[in-house]
C-alpha atoms as an extended CHARMM CRD file, in Angstrom:
* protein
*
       140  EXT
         1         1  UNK       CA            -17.5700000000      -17.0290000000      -15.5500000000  PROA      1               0.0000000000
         2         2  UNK       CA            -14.2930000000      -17.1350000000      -13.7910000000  PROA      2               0.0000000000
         3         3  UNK       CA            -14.4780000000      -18.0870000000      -10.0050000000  PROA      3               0.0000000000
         4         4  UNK       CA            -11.7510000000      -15.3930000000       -8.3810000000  PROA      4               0.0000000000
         5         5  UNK       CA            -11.5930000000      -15.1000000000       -4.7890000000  PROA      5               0.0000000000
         6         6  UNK       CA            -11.6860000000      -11.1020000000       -3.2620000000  PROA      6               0.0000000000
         7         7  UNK       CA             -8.6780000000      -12.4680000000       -1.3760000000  PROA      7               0.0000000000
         8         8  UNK       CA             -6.3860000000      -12.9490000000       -4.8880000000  PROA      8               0.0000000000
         9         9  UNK       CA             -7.1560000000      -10.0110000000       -6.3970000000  PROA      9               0.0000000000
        10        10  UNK       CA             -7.2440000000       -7.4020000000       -3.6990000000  PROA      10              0.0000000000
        11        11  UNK       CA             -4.0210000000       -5.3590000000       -2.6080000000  PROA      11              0.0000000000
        12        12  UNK       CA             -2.8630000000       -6.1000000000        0.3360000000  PROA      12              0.0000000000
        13        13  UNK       CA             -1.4940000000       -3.3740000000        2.5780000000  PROA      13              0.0000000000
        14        14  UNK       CA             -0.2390000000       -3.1290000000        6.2120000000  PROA      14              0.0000000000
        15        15  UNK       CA             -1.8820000000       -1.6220000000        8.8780000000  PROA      15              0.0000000000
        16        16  UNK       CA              1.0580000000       -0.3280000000       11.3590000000  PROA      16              0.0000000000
        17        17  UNK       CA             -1.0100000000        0.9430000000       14.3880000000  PROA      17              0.0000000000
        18        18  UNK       CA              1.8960000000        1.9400000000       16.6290000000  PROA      18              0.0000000000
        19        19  UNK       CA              2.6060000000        4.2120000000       13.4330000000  PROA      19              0.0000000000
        20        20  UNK       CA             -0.7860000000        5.3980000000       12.9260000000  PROA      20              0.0000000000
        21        21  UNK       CA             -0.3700000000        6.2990000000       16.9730000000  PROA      21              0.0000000000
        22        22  UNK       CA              2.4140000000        8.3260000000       16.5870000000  PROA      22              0.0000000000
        23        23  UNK       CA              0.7340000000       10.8540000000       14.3600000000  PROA      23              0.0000000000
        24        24  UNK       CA             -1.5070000000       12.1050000000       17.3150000000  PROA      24              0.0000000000
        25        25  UNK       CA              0.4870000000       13.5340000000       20.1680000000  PROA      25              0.0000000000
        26        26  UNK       CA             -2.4860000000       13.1470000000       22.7670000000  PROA      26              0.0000000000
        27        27  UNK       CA             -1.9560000000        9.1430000000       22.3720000000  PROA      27              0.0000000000
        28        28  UNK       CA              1.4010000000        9.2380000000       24.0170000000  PROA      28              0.0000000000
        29        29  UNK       CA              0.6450000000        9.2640000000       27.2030000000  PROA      29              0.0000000000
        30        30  UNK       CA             -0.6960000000        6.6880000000       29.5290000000  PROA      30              0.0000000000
        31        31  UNK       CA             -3.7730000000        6.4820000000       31.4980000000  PROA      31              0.0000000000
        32        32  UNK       CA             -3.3580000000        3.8010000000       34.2850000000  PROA      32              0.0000000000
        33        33  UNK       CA             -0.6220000000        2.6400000000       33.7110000000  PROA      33              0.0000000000
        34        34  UNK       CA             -1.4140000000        2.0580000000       29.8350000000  PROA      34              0.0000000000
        35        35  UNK       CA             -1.5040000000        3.4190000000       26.6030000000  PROA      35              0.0000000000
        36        36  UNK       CA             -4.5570000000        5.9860000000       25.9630000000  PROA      36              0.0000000000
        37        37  UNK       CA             -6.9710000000        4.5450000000       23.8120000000  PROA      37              0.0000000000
        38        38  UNK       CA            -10.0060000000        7.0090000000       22.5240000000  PROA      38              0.0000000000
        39        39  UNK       CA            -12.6530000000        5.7940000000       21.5820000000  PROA      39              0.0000000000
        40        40  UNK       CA            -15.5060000000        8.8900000000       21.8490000000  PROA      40              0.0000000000
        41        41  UNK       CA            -14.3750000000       10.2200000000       18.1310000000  PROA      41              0.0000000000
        42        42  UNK       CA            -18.2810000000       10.7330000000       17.1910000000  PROA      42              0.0000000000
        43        43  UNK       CA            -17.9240000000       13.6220000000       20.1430000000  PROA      43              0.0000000000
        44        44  UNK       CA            -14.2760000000       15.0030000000       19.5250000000  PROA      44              0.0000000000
        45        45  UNK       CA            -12.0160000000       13.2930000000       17.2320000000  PROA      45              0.0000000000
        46        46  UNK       CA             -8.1280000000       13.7520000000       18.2670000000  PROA      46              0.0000000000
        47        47  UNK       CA             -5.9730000000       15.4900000000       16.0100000000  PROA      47              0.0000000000
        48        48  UNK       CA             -2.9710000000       14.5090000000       14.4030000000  PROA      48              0.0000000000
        49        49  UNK       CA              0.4510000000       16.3370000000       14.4180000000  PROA      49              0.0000000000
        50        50  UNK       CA             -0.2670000000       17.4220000000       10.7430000000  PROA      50              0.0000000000
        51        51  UNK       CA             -3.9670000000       19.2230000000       11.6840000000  PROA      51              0.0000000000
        52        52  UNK       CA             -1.8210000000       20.5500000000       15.0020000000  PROA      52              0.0000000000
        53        53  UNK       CA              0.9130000000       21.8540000000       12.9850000000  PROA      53              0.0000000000
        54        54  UNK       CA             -1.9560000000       23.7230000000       10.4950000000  PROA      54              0.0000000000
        55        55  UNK       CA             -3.9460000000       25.0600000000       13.0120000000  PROA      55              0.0000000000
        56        56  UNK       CA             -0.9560000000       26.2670000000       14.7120000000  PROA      56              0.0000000000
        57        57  UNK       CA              0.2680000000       28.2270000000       12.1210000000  PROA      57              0.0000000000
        58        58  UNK       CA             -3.0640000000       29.5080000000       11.1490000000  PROA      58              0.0000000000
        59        59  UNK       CA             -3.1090000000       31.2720000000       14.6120000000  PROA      59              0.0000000000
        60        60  UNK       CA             -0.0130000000       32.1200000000       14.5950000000  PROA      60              0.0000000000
        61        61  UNK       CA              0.1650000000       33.6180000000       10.2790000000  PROA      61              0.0000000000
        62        62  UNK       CA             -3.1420000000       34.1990000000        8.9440000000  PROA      62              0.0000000000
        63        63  UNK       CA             -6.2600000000       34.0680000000       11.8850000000  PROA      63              0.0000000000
        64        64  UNK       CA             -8.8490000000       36.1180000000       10.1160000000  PROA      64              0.0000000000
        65        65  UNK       CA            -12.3940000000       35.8140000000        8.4520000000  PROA      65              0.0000000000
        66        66  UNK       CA            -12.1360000000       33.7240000000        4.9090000000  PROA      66              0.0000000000
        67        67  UNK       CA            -13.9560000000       35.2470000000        2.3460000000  PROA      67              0.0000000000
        68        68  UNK       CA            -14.6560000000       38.0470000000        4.1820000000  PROA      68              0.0000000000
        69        69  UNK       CA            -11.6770000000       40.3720000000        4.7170000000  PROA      69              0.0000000000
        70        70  UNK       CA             -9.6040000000       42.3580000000        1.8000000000  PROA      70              0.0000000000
        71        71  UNK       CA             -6.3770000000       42.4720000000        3.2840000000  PROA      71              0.0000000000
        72        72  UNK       CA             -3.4550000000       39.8230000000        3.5720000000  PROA      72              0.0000000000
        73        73  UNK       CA             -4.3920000000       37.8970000000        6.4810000000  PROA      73              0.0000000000
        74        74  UNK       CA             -8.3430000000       37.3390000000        5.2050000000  PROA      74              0.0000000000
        75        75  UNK       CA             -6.1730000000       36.6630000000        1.9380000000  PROA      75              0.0000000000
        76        76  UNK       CA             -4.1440000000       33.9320000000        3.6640000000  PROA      76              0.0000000000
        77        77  UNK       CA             -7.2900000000       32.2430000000        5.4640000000  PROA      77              0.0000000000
        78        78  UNK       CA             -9.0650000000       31.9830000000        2.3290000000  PROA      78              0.0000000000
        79        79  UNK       CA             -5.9710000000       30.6560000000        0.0500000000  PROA      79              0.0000000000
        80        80  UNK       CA             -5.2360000000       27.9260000000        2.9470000000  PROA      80              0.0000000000
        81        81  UNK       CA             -9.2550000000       27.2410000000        3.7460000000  PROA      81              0.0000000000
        82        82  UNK       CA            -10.3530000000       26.5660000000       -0.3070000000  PROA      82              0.0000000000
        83        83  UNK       CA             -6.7180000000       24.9240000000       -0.4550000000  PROA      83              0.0000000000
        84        84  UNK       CA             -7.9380000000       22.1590000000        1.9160000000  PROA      84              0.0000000000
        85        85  UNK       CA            -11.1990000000       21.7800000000       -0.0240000000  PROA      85              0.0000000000
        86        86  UNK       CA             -9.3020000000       20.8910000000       -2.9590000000  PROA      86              0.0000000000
        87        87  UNK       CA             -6.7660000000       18.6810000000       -1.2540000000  PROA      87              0.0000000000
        88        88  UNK       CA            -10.2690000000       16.9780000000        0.1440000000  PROA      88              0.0000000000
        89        89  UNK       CA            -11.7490000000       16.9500000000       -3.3150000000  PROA      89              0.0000000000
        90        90  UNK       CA             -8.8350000000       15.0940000000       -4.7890000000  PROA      90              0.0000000000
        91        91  UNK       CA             -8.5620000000       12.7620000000       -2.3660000000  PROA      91              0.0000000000
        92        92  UNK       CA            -12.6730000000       11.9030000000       -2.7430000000  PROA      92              0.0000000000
        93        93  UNK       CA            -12.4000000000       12.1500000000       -6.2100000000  PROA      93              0.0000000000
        94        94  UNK       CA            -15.1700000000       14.4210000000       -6.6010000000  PROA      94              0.0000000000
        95        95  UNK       CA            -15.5980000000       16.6900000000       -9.7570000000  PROA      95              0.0000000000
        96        96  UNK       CA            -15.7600000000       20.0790000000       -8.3080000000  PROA      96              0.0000000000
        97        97  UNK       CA            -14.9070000000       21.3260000000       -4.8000000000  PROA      97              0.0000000000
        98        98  UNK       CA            -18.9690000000       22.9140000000       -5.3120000000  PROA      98              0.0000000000
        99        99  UNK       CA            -19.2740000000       19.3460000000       -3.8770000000  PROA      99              0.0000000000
       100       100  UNK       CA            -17.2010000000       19.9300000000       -0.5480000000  PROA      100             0.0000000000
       101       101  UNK       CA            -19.0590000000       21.1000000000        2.2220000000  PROA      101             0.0000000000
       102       102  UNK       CA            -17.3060000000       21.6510000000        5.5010000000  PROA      102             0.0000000000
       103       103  UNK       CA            -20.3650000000       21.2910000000        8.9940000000  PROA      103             0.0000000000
       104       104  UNK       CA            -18.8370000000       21.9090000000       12.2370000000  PROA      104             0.0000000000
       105       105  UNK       CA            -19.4360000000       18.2730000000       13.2210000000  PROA      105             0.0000000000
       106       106  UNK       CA            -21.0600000000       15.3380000000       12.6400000000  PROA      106             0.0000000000
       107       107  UNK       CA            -24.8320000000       16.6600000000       14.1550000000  PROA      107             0.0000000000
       108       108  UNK       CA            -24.7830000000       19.7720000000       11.7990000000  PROA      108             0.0000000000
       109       109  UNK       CA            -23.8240000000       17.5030000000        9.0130000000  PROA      109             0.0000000000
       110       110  UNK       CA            -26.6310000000       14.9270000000        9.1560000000  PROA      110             0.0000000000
       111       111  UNK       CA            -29.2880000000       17.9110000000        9.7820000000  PROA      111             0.0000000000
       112       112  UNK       CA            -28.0300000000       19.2220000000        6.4730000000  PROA      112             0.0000000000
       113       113  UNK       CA            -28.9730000000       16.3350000000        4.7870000000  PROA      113             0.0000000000
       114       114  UNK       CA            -32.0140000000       15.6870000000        6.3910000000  PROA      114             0.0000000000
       115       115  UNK       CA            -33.1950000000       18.7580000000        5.8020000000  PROA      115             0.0000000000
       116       116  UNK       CA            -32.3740000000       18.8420000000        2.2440000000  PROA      116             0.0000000000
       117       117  UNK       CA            -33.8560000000       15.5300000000        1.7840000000  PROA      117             0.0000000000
       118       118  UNK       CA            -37.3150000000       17.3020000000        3.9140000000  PROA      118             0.0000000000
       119       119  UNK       CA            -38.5510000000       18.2060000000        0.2350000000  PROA      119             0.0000000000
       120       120  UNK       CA            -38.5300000000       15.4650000000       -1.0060000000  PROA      120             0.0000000000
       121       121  UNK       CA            -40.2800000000       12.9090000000        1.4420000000  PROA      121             0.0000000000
       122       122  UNK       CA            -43.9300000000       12.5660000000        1.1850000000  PROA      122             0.0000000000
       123       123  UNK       CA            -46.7040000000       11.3030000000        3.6290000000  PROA      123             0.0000000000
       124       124  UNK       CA            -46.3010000000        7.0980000000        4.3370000000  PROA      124             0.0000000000
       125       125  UNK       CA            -42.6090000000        7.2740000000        3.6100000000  PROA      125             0.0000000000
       126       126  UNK       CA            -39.7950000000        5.3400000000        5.5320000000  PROA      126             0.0000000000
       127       127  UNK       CA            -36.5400000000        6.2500000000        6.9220000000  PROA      127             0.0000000000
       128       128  UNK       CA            -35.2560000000        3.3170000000        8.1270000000  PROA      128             0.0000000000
       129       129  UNK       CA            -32.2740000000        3.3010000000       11.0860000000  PROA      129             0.0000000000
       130       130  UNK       CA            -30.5140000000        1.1950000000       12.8110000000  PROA      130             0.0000000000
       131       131  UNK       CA            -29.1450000000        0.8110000000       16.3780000000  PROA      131             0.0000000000
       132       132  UNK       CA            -25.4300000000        1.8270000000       15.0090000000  PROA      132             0.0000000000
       133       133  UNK       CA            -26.6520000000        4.9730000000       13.8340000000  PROA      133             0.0000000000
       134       134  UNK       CA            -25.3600000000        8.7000000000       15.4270000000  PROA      134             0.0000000000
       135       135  UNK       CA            -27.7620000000        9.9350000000       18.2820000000  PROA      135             0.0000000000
       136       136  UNK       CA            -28.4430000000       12.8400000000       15.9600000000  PROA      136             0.0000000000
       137       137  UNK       CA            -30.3450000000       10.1380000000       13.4200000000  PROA      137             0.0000000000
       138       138  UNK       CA            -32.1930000000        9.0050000000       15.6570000000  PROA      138             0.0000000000
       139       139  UNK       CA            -33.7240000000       12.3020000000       18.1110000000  PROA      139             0.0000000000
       140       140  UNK       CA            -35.4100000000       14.5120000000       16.7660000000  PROA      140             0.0000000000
Protein backbone atom coordinates (compact mmCIF):
# COMPACT_ATOMS: atom_id res chain seq x y z
CA UNK A 1 0.00 0.00 0.00
CA UNK A 2 1.49 3.33 -0.74
CA UNK A 3 1.60 5.80 2.29
CA UNK A 4 0.47 9.36 0.44
CA UNK A 5 -0.26 12.20 2.54
CA UNK A 6 -3.92 14.23 1.66
CA UNK A 7 -1.53 17.18 1.77
CA UNK A 8 0.61 15.89 -1.63
CA UNK A 9 -2.02 14.99 -3.57
CA UNK A 10 -4.70 17.57 -3.02
CA UNK A 11 -4.94 20.88 -5.19
CA UNK A 12 -4.18 23.61 -3.61
CA UNK A 13 -6.14 26.79 -4.27
CA UNK A 14 -6.27 30.33 -2.77
CA UNK A 15 -8.81 31.65 -0.79
CA UNK A 16 -8.79 35.64 -1.53
CA UNK A 17 -11.40 36.91 1.04
CA UNK A 18 -11.10 40.63 0.30
CA UNK A 19 -12.15 39.24 -3.28
CA UNK A 20 -14.81 37.03 -2.18
CA UNK A 21 -16.00 40.52 -0.23
CA UNK A 22 -16.22 42.46 -3.10
CA UNK A 23 -18.86 40.36 -4.77
CA UNK A 24 -21.53 41.46 -2.13
CA UNK A 25 -22.17 45.17 -2.14
CA UNK A 26 -23.78 45.15 1.49
CA UNK A 27 -20.06 44.23 2.84
CA UNK A 28 -18.68 47.57 1.89
CA UNK A 29 -19.60 49.47 4.39
CA UNK A 30 -18.48 49.75 7.93
CA UNK A 31 -20.20 49.25 11.12
CA UNK A 32 -18.16 50.93 13.97
CA UNK A 33 -15.69 51.93 12.54
CA UNK A 34 -14.99 48.42 10.77
CA UNK A 35 -15.68 46.28 8.07
CA UNK A 36 -19.31 44.52 8.22
CA UNK A 37 -18.99 41.07 8.94
CA UNK A 38 -22.42 38.81 8.71
CA UNK A 39 -22.61 36.17 10.24
CA UNK A 40 -26.72 35.33 10.61
CA UNK A 41 -26.68 33.59 6.89
CA UNK A 42 -28.97 30.57 8.34
CA UNK A 43 -31.69 33.69 8.65
CA UNK A 44 -30.88 35.83 5.44
CA UNK A 45 -27.92 35.13 3.44
CA UNK A 46 -26.47 38.43 1.60
CA UNK A 47 -26.47 38.51 -1.97
CA UNK A 48 -23.85 38.96 -4.31
CA UNK A 49 -23.64 41.54 -7.20
CA UNK A 50 -24.34 38.62 -9.68
CA UNK A 51 -27.91 37.44 -7.76
CA UNK A 52 -28.45 41.57 -7.51
CA UNK A 53 -27.83 42.09 -11.05
CA UNK A 54 -30.48 38.89 -11.88
CA UNK A 55 -33.03 39.84 -9.71
CA UNK A 56 -32.78 43.26 -10.95
CA UNK A 57 -33.40 42.57 -14.30
CA UNK A 58 -36.03 40.08 -13.58
CA UNK A 59 -38.09 43.05 -12.15
CA UNK A 60 -37.22 45.17 -14.40
CA UNK A 61 -37.71 42.43 -18.02
CA UNK A 62 -39.68 39.51 -17.22
CA UNK A 63 -41.64 39.72 -13.41
CA UNK A 64 -44.42 37.29 -14.02
CA UNK A 65 -45.72 33.76 -12.86
CA UNK A 66 -43.26 30.79 -14.31
CA UNK A 67 -45.07 28.11 -15.63
CA UNK A 68 -48.08 29.71 -15.37
CA UNK A 69 -48.60 32.53 -17.90
CA UNK A 70 -48.75 32.13 -21.97
CA UNK A 71 -47.43 35.27 -22.96
CA UNK A 72 -43.74 36.67 -23.23
CA UNK A 73 -43.05 37.79 -19.86
CA UNK A 74 -44.41 34.24 -18.09
CA UNK A 75 -42.21 33.00 -21.17
CA UNK A 76 -39.14 34.90 -19.93
CA UNK A 77 -39.61 33.87 -16.09
CA UNK A 78 -39.81 30.37 -16.96
CA UNK A 79 -36.74 30.28 -19.62
CA UNK A 80 -34.52 32.24 -16.86
CA UNK A 81 -36.13 30.16 -13.65
CA UNK A 82 -35.48 26.30 -15.31
CA UNK A 83 -32.21 28.07 -16.76
CA UNK A 84 -30.88 28.40 -13.17
CA UNK A 85 -31.92 24.84 -12.32
CA UNK A 86 -29.74 23.62 -14.92
CA UNK A 87 -26.84 25.94 -14.25
CA UNK A 88 -27.42 24.39 -10.46
CA UNK A 89 -27.61 20.89 -11.82
CA UNK A 90 -24.32 21.16 -13.60
CA UNK A 91 -22.59 22.58 -11.07
CA UNK A 92 -23.92 19.52 -8.47
CA UNK A 93 -23.44 17.18 -11.01
CA UNK A 94 -26.71 15.70 -10.72
CA UNK A 95 -28.35 13.63 -13.60
CA UNK A 96 -31.52 15.42 -14.20
CA UNK A 97 -32.69 18.86 -13.02
CA UNK A 98 -36.03 16.33 -11.72
CA UNK A 99 -33.41 16.35 -8.90
CA UNK A 100 -33.36 20.26 -8.24
CA UNK A 101 -35.74 21.44 -5.91
CA UNK A 102 -35.82 25.11 -5.08
CA UNK A 103 -37.64 25.71 -0.83
CA UNK A 104 -37.89 29.22 0.08
CA UNK A 105 -35.29 28.71 2.82
CA UNK A 106 -33.56 26.56 4.81
CA UNK A 107 -36.85 25.65 7.38
CA UNK A 108 -39.07 24.68 4.32
CA UNK A 109 -36.23 22.66 3.04
CA UNK A 110 -35.52 20.39 6.03
CA UNK A 111 -39.50 19.92 6.56
CA UNK A 112 -39.43 18.56 3.04
CA UNK A 113 -37.22 16.02 3.89
CA UNK A 114 -38.48 15.16 7.04
CA UNK A 115 -41.59 14.73 5.88
CA UNK A 116 -40.67 12.61 3.04
CA UNK A 117 -38.57 10.55 5.21
CA UNK A 118 -42.17 10.40 7.78
CA UNK A 119 -42.99 7.11 5.68
CA UNK A 120 -40.47 5.54 6.18
CA UNK A 121 -39.60 5.66 10.03
CA UNK A 122 -41.14 3.11 12.18
CA UNK A 123 -41.89 2.89 16.01
CA UNK A 124 -38.25 2.66 18.25
CA UNK A 125 -36.38 4.47 15.52
CA UNK A 126 -33.61 7.19 16.04
CA UNK A 127 -32.93 10.47 14.59
CA UNK A 128 -29.99 11.46 16.02
CA UNK A 129 -28.91 15.52 16.19
CA UNK A 130 -26.51 17.40 17.29
CA UNK A 131 -26.04 20.81 18.98
CA UNK A 132 -24.78 22.35 15.41
CA UNK A 133 -27.87 21.47 13.86
CA UNK A 134 -30.61 24.36 12.34
CA UNK A 135 -33.33 25.28 15.02
CA UNK A 136 -35.76 23.82 12.52
CA UNK A 137 -34.06 20.10 13.29
CA UNK A 138 -34.41 20.34 16.37
CA UNK A 139 -38.36 22.00 17.28
CA UNK A 140 -40.88 20.48 16.34
Amino acid sequence: MTDLSVASTAKRTTFDVDAIRRDFPILSQQVNGKPLVYLDNGASAQKPEAVLDAMDRYYREMHSNVHRGAHTLGDRATSAFEGARETVRNFLNAESTREIIWTRGTTEAINLVANGLAPRLKAGDEILVSHMEHHANIVP
